[in-house]
Every structure is written in C-alpha cells, then in structure tokens.
N, C-alpha and C positions, 0 to 999 in steps of 0.2 A: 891595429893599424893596417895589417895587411887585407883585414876584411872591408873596414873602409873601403880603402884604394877599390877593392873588389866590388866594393855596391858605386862605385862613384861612377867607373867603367861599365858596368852595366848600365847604368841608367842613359848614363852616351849615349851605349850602341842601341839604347831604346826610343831616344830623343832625335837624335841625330847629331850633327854639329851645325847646321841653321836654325836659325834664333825660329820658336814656337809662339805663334801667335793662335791662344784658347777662344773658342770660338761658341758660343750656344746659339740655337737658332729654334723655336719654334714655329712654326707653321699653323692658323689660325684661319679663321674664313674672314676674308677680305673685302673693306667696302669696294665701291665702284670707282670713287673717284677718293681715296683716302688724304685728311690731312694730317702734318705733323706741326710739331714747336717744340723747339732748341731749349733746355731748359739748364743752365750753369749752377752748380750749387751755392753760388756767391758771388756779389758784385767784384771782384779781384778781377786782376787787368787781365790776368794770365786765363785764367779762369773763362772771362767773355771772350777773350781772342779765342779760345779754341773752342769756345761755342760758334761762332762766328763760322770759322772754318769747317766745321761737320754741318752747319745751315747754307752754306755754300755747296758747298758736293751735295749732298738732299736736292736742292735746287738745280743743279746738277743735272739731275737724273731726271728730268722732266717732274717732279711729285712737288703737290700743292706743299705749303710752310707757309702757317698764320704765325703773325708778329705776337713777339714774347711778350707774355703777361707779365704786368708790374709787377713789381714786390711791396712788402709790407714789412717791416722791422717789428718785432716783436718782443718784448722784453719784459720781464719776469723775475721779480726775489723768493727767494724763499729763505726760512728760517729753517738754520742746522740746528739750533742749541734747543729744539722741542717748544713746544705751543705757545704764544704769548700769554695765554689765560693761565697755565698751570703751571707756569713755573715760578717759584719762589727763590730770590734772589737770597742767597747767604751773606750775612754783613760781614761773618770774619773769611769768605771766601778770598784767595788772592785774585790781582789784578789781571791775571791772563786766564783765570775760568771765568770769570767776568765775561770778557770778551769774546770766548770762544763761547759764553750761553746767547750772545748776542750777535755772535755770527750770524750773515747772510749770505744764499751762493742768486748771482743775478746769473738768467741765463739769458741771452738770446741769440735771437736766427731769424729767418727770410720766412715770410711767408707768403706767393705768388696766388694771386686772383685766378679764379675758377676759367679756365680756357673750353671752346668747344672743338680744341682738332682731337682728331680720331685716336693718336698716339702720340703719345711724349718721348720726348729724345733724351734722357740724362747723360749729362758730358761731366767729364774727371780730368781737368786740364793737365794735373802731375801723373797721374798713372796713361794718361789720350786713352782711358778707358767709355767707352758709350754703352746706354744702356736703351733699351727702347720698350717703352710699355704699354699695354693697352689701356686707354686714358680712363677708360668704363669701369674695366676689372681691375684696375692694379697690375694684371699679368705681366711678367718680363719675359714678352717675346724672343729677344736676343742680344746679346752682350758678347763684343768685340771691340781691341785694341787699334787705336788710329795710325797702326805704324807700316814700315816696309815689310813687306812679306814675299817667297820666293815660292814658286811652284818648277817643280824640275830644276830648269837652270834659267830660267826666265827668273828677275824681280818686278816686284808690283808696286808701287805707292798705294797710301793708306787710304785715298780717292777708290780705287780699285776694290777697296774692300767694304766701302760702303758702300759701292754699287751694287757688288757680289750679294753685298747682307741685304738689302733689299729687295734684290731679285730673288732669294731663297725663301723671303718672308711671304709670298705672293706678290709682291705690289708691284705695278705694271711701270716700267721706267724704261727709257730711254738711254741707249748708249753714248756717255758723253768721250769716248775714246774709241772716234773711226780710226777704222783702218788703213794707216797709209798705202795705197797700192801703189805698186811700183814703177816709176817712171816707164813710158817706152823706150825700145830701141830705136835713134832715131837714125835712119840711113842716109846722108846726103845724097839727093838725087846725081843721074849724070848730068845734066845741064847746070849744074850748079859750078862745074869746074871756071875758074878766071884763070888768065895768063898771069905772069906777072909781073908787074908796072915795068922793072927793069930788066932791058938783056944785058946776056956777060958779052960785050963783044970781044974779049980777049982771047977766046977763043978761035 
C-alpha cells in the first residue's frame, strides 16, 4: 500500500497537477497550397458536431477544406457455424447446436468516396481526439486532443491548439486570435474644461 501511495506521488510530481494534453506531430514536406477534409467516424449527431467544429477552426486559420465525401453503408454476413457446403447437419443434434451451426455475425460500417485533398482530418467526438494524415501514404502526421490546455499560467482553448498543430506541421496559416492592443491613454485636452450650468449663490 505504502509503495502505491509512493509511485502515485511520483508520477504527480512527474506530470504535474495540470491536466496533460499528448501531443504527436510529424513534420513532412508540405504542398504549396495544401487541402484538407473533416472526416467523422459515423453519421451520429455528436459525432458530425464535433467534426464540424475542428472544419471551422481549419477554416480558421486561413487553410483550404474540400467538402466531405459521402458515405456508403456497407454490409456484410458471415457464417460462424463453418462452410455451407461442408457441413452436415446431425438429425439427433439438439435445438441450440442447430442454431448456433446456423449462426451468422452481419457486420457493417461507413464507407466514404475516394476525396482528392492532401490530408484527412480523423475526428473522435467522445475522446475530441483528431488525428490528421497524409491522404497519399496513410501517414499520421499528428494527433492531438480538442480540449483546454495551459502553458505557464496562461490558458488556451482547444482553437488554440489547432492552430498551434498546424503551424508545427508546416502549413502556412493565418492567425485567427489578434492581438488586442491596448487602449490609449486618453488626456482631456485643456480647452475641453465647461463651467458648470449652475452657480451656488449661497455662497
């Protein structure tokens, strides 16, 4: 128990106590003018809203984003209980190996029309985990979480960190978070003084 405690505490003071947003980033040779496309792993609400919002920040940043390719529904049996040709049914077998020879598992899933942008964006709405790859090679360039993250004592929104991963990747973008500068001091001049409407004359 006590060594627990002891690796628990270490890991702490090796983590910190602000939440650790894992980061990979490759670096690759970049087109000139690169596009991407937002790709959801499923039509679910939750799912295309937070595709949505990682093709927003993208957009963002100045970077081209072609519209997402359909899907295709795909669907598929297969036979558990071994081959249709080879197998021989038992007449005095019972009712449930019957069944379980006649089992089938259907599978399906999404399958999205061939796109031509330069890099694919995979988005994981329950984990706001993105992944980005190079649409040619398969490569996963880099893979980061869409959440708040803190550098010193400053915090960042998750905007922030896709700008950041982009900018790390090479890709040339634009800063969508100017810099507020700071109001002047403004001096009222002297001619600016009025009397005022009323005298005391009780004085």
């Amino acid at each position: 128990m006590i060594r627990l405690m002891f690796i628990a505490c270490l890991i702490g003071f090796l983590t910190g106590c602000g939440p650790q947003v894992p980061q990979f980033i490759v670096y690759r040779d970049v087109p000139e003018s690169p596009s991407f496309v937002v790709v959801p792993p499923n039509n679910r609400m939750y799912e295309v809203y937070f595709a949505n919002e990682i093709e927003e920040a993208i957009i963002s940043c100045g970077v081209k984003v072609v519209k997402r390719p359909s899907t295709k529904r795909i669907t598929t049996e297969k036979s558990i209980g071994g081959s249709e040709g080879n197998r021989v049914r038992d007449p005095n077998a019972s009712v449930s190996s019957v069944r379980e020879a006649d089992a089938k598992r259907v599978e399906s899933y999404l399958e999205y029309q061939p796109t031509d942008a330069d890099y694919m964006v995979q988005t994981y709405g329950v984990e706001r985990q993105v992944k980005i790859l190079k649409r040619d090679t398969r490569e996963v360039l880099a893979i980061f979480y869409a959440v708040r993250y803190k550098k010193g004592r400053v915090w960042f929104t998750w905007r922030h960190k896709v700008h950041e991963t982009l900018k790390l990747m090479g890709i040339k973008v634009r800063n969508p978070f100017p810099e507020k500068k700071p109001a002047p001091n403004r001096v009222a001049p002297a001619t600016s003084y009025r009397p005022p409407l009323f005298r005391d004359v009780t004085s």
